[in-house]
C-alpha positions as CSV (number, residue, x, y, z in Angstrom):
1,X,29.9,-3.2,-21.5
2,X,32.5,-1.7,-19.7
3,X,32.6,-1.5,-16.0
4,X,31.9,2.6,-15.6
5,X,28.7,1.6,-17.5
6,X,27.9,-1.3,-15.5
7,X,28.7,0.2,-12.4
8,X,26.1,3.0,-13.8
9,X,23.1,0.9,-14.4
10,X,23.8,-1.1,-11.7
11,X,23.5,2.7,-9.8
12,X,20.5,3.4,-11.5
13,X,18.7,0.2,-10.9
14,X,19.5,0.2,-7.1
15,X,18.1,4.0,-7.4
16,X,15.2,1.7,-8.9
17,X,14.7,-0.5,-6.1
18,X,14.8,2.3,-3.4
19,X,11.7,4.3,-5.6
20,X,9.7,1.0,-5.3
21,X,10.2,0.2,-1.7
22,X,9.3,3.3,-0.7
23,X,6.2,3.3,-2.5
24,X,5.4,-0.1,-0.9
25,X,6.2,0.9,2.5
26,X,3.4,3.8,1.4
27,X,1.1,1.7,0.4
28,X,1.2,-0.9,3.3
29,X,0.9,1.9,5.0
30,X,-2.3,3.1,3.7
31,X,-3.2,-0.3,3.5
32,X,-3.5,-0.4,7.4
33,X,-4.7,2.6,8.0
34,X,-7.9,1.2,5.6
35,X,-7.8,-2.0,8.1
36,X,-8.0,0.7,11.0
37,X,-11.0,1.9,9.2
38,X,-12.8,-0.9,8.3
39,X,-12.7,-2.2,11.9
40,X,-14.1,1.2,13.2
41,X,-17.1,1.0,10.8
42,X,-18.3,-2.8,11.4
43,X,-18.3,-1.2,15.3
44,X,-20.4,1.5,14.3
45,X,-22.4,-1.2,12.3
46,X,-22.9,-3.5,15.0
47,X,-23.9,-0.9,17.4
48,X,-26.5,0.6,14.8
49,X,-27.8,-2.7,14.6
50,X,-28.8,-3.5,18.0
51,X,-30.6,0.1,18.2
52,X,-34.8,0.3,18.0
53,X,-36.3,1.7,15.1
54,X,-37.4,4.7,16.8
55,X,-34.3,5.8,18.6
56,X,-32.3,8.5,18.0
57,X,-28.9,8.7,16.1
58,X,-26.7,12.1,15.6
59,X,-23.8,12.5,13.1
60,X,-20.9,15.0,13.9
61,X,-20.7,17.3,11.0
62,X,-17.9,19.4,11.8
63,X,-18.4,21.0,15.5
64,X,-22.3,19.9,15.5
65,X,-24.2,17.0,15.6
66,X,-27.2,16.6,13.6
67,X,-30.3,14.2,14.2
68,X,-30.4,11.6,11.4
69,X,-32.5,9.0,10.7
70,X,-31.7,5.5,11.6
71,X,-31.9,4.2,8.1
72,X,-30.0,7.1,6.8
73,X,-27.0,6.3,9.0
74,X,-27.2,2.4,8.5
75,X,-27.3,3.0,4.7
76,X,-24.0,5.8,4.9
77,X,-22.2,3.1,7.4
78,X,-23.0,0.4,4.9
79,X,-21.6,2.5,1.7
80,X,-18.2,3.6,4.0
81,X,-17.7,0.1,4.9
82,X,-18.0,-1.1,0.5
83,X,-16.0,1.8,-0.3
84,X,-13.0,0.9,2.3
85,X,-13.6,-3.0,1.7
86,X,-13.1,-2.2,-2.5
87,X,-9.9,0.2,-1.4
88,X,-8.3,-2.2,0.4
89,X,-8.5,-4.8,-2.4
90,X,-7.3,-2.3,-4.7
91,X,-4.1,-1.8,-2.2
92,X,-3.7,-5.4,-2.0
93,X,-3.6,-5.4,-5.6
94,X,-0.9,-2.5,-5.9
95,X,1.2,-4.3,-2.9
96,X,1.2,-7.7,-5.0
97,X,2.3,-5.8,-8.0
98,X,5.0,-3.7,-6.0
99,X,6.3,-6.6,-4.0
100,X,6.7,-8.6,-7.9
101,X,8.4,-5.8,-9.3
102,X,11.1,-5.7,-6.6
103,X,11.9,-8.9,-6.5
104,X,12.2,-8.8,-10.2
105,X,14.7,-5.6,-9.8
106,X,16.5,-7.9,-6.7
107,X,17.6,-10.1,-8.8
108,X,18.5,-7.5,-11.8
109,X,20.3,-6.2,-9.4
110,X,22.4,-9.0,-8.2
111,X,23.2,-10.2,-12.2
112,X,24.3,-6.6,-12.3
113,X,26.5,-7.4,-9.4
114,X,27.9,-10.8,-10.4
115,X,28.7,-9.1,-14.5
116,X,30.6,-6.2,-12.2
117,X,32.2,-8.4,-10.2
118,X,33.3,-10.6,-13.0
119,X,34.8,-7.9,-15.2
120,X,36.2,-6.5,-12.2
121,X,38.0,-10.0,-11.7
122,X,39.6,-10.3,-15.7
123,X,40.6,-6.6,-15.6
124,X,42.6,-7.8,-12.5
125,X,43.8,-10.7,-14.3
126,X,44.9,-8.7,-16.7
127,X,47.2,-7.0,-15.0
């Protein structure tokens, strides 16, 4: 492989790297947002927990809040909190994949740069 080519791939494959860094700098970012989330709705959770049976709870539904039962909310607090628990473990999941595959184009990338390098060094011998 001559060095145009090399110096090509080795182009494309840093072009590579940027795509999947960016993508996990996304998703980390989502990632804490979920954490942000999570933490808001084991408040809510504790809160509902230390309220009576017979006391009142609203929901905000756009500019109005609504009566709902207690029961109702503890249940829709408990569902919000599954939901954000399974979404973080499916971002951890995509981070741990992410984070594998640039490593693995790292060190493409640096072989890349060493064959370059090396060609670089006989065509110089060369002449």
């Amino acid at each position: 492989m001559g060095p145009e080519a090399l110096q090509k791939k080795l182009e494309d494959e840093s072009e590579g790297l940027k795509k999947i860094q960016k993508d996990l700098s996304k998703t980390d970012s989502r990632r804490s947002h979920l954490d942000s989330q999570l933490n808001e709705n084991k408040m809510v959770k504790a809160e509902m927990d230390v309220l009576e049976e017979n006391d009142v709870v609203y929901k905000l539904i756009g500019p109005a809040l609504i009566r709902q039962d207690l029961t109702e909310a503890k249940c829709s607090v408990d569902k919000r909190i599954e939901y954000i628990s399974n979404e973080i473990t499916r971002h951890d999941s995509a981070l741990e994949k992410l984070t594998t595959e640039q490593d693995s184009k790292r060190d493409s990338l640096v072989k890349l740069q060493q064959q370059l390098q090396q060609l670089l060094v006989k065509a110089a011998a060369k002449n």
